[in-house]
N, C-alpha and C positions, 0 to 999 in steps of 0.2 A: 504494500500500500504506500502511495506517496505522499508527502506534506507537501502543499502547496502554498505560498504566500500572494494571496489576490490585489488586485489593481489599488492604489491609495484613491478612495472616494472622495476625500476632504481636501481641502486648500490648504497645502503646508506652503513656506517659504522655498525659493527653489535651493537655498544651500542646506535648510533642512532635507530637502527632496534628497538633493546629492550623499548626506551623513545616513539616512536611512537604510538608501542601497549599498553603500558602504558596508554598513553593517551587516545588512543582509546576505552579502558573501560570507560573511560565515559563519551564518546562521544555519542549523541542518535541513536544510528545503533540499527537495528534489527541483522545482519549478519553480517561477519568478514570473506575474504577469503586470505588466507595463501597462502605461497607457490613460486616458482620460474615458469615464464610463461616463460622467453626470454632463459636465457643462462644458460647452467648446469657451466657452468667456473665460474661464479657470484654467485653460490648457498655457502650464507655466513652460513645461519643458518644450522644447523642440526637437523634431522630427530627428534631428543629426546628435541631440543627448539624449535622446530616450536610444537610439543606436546605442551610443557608445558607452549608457548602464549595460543594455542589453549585453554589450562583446564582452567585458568587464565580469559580467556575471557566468558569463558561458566559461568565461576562463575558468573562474571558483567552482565548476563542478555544475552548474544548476541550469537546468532548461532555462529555455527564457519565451515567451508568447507575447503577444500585444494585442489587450482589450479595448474595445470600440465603444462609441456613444451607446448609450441605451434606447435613447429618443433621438431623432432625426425629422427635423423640419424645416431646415432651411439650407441655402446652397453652401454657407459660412460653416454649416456641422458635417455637411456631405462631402466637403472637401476634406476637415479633417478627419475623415475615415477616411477617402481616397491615399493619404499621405501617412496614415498607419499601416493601410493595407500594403503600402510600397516598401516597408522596412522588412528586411531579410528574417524577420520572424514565421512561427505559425500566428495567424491571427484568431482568437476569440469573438466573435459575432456575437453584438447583444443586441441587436435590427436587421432587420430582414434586409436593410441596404448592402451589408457588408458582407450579408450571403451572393447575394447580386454582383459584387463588384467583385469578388474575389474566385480566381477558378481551381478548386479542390482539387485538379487533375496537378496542378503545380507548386499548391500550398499547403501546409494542413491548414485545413481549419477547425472550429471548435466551436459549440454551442455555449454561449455564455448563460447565466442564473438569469438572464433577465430574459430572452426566449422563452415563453411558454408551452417547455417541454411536461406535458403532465400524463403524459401516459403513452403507452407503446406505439402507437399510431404514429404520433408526432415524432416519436423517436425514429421510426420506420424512415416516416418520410425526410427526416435529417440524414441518415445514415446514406440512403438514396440518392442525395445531392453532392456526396461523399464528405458531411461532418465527419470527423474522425471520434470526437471526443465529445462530451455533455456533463455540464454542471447542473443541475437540476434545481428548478426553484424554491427558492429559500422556506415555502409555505407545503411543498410535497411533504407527506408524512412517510414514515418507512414501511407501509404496508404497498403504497401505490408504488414508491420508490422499487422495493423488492422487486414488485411485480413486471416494472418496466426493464428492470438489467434483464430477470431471468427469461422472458420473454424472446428482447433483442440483442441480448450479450453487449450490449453497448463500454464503452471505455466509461465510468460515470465516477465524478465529481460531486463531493459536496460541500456547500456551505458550515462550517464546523466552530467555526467562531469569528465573533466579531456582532457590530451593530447590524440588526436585521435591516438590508434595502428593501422598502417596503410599496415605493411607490415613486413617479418621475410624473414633474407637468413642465409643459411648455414655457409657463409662467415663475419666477424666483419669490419664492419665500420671504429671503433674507435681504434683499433690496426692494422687497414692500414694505417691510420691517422697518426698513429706515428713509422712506416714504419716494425710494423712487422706481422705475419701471427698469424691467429688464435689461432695455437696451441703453439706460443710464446706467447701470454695474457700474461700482464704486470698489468693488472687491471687498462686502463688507465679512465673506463668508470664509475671509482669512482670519478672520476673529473670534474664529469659532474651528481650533482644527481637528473636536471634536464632534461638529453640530451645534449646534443652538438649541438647548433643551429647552423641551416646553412641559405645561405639569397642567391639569387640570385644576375645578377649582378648587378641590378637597388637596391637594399639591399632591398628587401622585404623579410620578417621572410617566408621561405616556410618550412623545416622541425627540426624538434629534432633528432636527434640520437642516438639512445642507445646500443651500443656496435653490435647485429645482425638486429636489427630490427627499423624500423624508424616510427614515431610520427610526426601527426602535431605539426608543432612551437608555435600557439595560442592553449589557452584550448577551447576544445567545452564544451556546455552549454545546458542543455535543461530548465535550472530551470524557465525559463519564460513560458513555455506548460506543467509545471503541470499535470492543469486538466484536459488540452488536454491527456495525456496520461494515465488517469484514465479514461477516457471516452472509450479512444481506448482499454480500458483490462488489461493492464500493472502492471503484481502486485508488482512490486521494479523497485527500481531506484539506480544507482551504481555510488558513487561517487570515482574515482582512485584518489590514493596517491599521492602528489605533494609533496615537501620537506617543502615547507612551505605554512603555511593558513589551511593545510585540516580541521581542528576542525572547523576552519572558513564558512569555506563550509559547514562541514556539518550541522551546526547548521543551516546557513540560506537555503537550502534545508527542513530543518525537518520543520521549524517554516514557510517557503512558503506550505509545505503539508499539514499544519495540519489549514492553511488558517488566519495565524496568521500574514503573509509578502503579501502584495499586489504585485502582478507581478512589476512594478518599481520600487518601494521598493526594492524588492530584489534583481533585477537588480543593483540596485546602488550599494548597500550594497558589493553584489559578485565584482562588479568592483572594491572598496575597499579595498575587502581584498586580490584579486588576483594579482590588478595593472597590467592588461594586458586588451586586450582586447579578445571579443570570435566569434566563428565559430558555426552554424548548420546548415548546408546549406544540410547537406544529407540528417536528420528529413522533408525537406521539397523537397525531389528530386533534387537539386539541386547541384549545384560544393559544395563540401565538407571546402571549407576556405571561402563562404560564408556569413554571418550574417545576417538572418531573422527575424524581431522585429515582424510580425503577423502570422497570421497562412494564410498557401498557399490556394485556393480554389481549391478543385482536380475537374476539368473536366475531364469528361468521356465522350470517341469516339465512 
């Protein structure tokens, strides 16, 4: 099974950008995915440094991919997927555009968490066009998940930690927030390189914000189901980038895989280094904010 470390969703500084991947060499990942998912207005790096992370990281041992917008609507976000697509990586597809522009017979490509892979059909029809690979979305539970590996033998990814991406608009959040429209971006979503939490009015943590697109407030977690998901097929696990702790994470993920961290163990340890609390309530069908300490029994009608 692989640890994979996912695309940074948030507006870091770009010298933060640069000390993270840094880091990230060596870090125990197998895979490394680059790249701008949320907003082309936030796309700090360029085409010629997200390369030359990319060559950088290849050398330390680690794949490397580059993930595409999630939304696409105008010719300013169509381009930068055209000019992702053109870097010497496998590309991650999170829009149907970038399935379009990219020809599998020359690249790999890869179904990203934000395609609405939710069951074997869909996976059919990706494998067809020749996706190689599928992250599955972040809201599939492990019963439909199960069903679609064993079904299409597909290569499948999953969401394993990090703030749940829960939803993308056209429109920004976080420069209405600060009373202006989109296309005035002020970059106020670098002020936030964890989200902008929002709380209800009883102040319960309900989401993160990140400039078009909204996150859950707590991280989800799968690191306690493991080898529930090695049992279910699952050949990576995908830790996203937080601004602080990832190494942290990642190491106690790699050392729970490798059967070195007892389930509570690692539990504690993650509670440690995150200092929050966590969510998986949709690995188990359930409400998505959550927290399942066992595994669900799936009856069947």
């Amino acid at each position: 099974m692989e640890l994979t470390l996912g695309p940074i969703l948030f507006e870091w500084k770009k010298a933060d950008i640069f000390r993270f991947y840094e880091e990230a060499a060596s870090m125990p990942l197998d895979r490394v995915y680059l790249g701008e998912v949320v907003c082309a207005r936030k796309n700090i790096l360029t085409p010629r440094e997200i390369e030359t992370i990319g060559a950088a990281l290849e050398r330390a041992g680690k794949k490397v991919a580059v993930s595409t917008l999630a939304v696409v609507s105008n010719e300013e976000e169509l381009a930068l997927v055209r000019e992702m697509a053109a870097l010497p990586f496998p590309i991650e597809a999170n829009d149907a555009s970038a399935l379009n522009i990219v020809d599998a017979s020359k690249k790999e490509v890869f179904a990203g968490p934000h395609i609405e892979t939710y069951n074997s059909s869909s996976v059919r029809f990706l494998k067809g066009i020749g996706v190689k690979r599928i992250t599955f979305p972040v809201e599939l539970g492990r019963e439909s998940l199960g069903h679609a590996i064993a079904e299409t033998g597909v290569t499948a990814e999953v969401f394993a930690h990090g703030k749940l991406p829960l939803a993308f608009s056209w429109r920004c959040y976080v420069s209405r927030a600060y009373g202006l429209k989109k296309s005035g971006c002020k970059r106020h979503c670098a002020l936030y390189p964890d989200g902008m939490e929002l709380k209800n009015i009883e102040g319960e943590r309900l989401f993160a914000i990140n400039g078009t697109s909204i996150l859950s407030a707590k991280p989800h977690t799968l690191v306690g189901f493991v080898d529930d998901l090695k049992e279910t097929g699952v050949a990576a696990l995908r830790i996203s980038p937080q601004s602080k702790n990832t190494k942290e994470v990642v190491g106690i993920f790699r050392e729970r895989m490798e059967g070195r961290l007892a389930v509570d163990e690692a539990m504690r340890e993650l509670a440690s280094a995150c200092e929050d609390e966590f969510v998986n309530g949709w690995y188990h069908s359930k409400a998505g904010k959550d927290c399942v300490k066992g595994l669900v029994p799936v009856i069947s009608i």
